[in-house]
C-alpha positions in Angstrom: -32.7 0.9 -27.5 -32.9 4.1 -29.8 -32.2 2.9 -33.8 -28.8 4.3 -35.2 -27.6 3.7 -38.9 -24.3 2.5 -37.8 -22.4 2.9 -41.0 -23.1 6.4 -40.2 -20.9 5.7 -37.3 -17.0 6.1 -36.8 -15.7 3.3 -34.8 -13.6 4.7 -31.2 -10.0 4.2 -32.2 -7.0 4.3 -29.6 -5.7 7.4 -29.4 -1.9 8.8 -29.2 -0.9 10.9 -26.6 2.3 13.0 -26.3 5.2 11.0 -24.7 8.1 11.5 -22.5 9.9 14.5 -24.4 10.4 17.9 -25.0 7.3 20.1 -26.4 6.4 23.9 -26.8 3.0 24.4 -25.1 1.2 27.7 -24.7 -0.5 28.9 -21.0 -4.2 28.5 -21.8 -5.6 28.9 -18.1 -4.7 29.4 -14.6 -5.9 29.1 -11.4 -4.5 30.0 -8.1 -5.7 27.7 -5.2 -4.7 30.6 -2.7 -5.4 28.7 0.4 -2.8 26.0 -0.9 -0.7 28.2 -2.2 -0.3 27.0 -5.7 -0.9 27.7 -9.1 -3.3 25.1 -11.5 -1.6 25.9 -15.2 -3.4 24.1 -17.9 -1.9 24.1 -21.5 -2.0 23.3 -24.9 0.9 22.0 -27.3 1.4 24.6 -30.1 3.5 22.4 -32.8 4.1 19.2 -33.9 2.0 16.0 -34.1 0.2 17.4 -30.7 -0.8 20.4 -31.8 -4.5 21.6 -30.1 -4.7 18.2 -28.6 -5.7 19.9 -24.9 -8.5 21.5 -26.9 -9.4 18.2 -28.7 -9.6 16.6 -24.9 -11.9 19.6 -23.9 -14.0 19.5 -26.8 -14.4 15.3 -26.0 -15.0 16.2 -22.1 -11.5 15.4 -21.0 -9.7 17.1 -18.7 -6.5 19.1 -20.4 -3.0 18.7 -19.8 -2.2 20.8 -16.3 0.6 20.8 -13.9 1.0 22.9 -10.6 3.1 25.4 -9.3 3.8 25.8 -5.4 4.5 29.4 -4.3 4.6 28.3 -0.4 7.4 29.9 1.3 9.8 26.9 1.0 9.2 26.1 -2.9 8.9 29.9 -4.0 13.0 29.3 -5.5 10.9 26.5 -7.9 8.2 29.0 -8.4 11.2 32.1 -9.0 12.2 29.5 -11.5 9.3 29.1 -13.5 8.9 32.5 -13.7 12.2 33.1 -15.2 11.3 30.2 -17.4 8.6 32.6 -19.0 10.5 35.5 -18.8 13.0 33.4 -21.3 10.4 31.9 -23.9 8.4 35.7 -23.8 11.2 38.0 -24.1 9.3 41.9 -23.2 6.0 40.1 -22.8 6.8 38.9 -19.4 9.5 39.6 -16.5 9.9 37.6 -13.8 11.4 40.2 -11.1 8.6 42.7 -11.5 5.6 39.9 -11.5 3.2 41.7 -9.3 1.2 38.1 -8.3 -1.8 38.6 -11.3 -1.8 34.7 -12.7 -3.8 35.4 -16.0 -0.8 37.7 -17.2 0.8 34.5 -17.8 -2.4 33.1 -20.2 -0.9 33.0 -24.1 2.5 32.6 -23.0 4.1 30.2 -24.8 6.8 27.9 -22.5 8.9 24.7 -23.1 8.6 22.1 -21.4 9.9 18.6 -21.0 7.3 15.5 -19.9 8.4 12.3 -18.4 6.6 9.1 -18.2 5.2 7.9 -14.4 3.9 5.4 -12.9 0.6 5.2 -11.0 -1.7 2.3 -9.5 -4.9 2.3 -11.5 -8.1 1.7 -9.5 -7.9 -2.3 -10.3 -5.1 -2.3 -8.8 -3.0 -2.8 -12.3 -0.1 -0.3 -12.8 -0.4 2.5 -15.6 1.6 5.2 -17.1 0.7 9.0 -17.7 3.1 12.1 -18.7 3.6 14.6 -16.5 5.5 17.7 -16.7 8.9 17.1 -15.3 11.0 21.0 -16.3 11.1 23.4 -18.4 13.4 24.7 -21.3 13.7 27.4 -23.9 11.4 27.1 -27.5 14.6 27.0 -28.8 16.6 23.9 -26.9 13.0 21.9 -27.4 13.2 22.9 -31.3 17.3 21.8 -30.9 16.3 18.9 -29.0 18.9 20.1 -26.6 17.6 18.4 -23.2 17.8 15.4 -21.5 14.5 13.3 -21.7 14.0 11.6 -18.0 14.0 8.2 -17.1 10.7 7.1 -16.3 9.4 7.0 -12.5 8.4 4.0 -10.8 6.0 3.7 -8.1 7.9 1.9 -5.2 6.5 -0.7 -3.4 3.9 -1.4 -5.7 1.3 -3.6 -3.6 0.4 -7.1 -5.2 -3.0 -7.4 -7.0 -5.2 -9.0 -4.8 -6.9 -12.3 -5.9 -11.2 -12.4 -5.9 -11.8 -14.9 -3.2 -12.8 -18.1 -3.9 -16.6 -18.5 -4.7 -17.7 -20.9 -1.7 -19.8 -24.3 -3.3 -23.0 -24.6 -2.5 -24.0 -27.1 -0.4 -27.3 -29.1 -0.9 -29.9 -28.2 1.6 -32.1 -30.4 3.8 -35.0 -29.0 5.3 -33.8 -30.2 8.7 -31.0 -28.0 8.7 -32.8 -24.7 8.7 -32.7 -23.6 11.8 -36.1 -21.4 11.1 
């Protein structure tokens, strides 16, 4: 192994991440996935505590915060109501009844938007729990704190970990039992 002075090295710490809450984040990219029909919006909180952590996770080869936006025929009411959501935190930047489908107009808006804990199964089979972005609110009712935090969401039916099997003893070999 390559020498290191290791008092030269910062020890890995655990790190906070933003929980279940209200936050002001700004649009930093997005992507449509046109043959699904959705939007990919990745963004970055712009106050508080969290402030440039997306860019932090970038910078240490995470992946950033995202969520997704249908526009499918039966979720475009959801998708009309994100858009109005921008048109609210970007008043004459943006207007949601003339958006003429260009995504990257939305880049450097700023939105609010509420994150609730979930649940997932973790490759071991352990559960874990990761944010998500549940709605959306005005700069102003995060800054108020005038919205209703979500309980968190379970996973149902969460299947029992699965014990390793029993190693098998081994048993004490006599040459007259191979059968070669």
């Amino acid at each position: 192994m390559k020498k290191f002075d290791w008092k030269q090295v910062d020890e890995a710490k655990q790190f906070a991440r933003p929980c279940a809450g209200g936050y002001i984040v700004q649009i930093t990219k997005v992507e449509d996935v046109a043959d699904r029909e959705y939007l990919r919006v990745e963004f970055d909180f712009t106050e508080g505590e969290f402030k440039g952590y997306c860019a932090a996770l970038i910078m240490s080869g995470f992946k950033p915060y995202s969520f997704t936006r249908s526009y499918k025929e039966s979720a475009r009411g959801f998708f009309k109501h994100f858009l109005s959501s921008l048109e609210q935190c970007n008043p004459g930047k943006f207007h949601a009844d003339t958006f003429d489908g260009n995504e990257q107009e939305m880049v450097g808006l700023q939105l609010g938007i509420i994150l609730r804990e979930e649940e997932y199964l973790k490759r071991d089979g352990t559960v874990g729990v990761s944010t998500k972005v549940y709605s959306f609110a005005t700069q102003a009712a995060i800054i108020a704190k005038d919205y209703k935090v979500p309980p968190i969401k379970k996973l149902d039916n969460v299947p029992a970990a699965v014990p390793a099997p029993a190693a098998v003893a081994p048993t004490a070999a006599n040459a007259d039992d191979c059968p070669f």
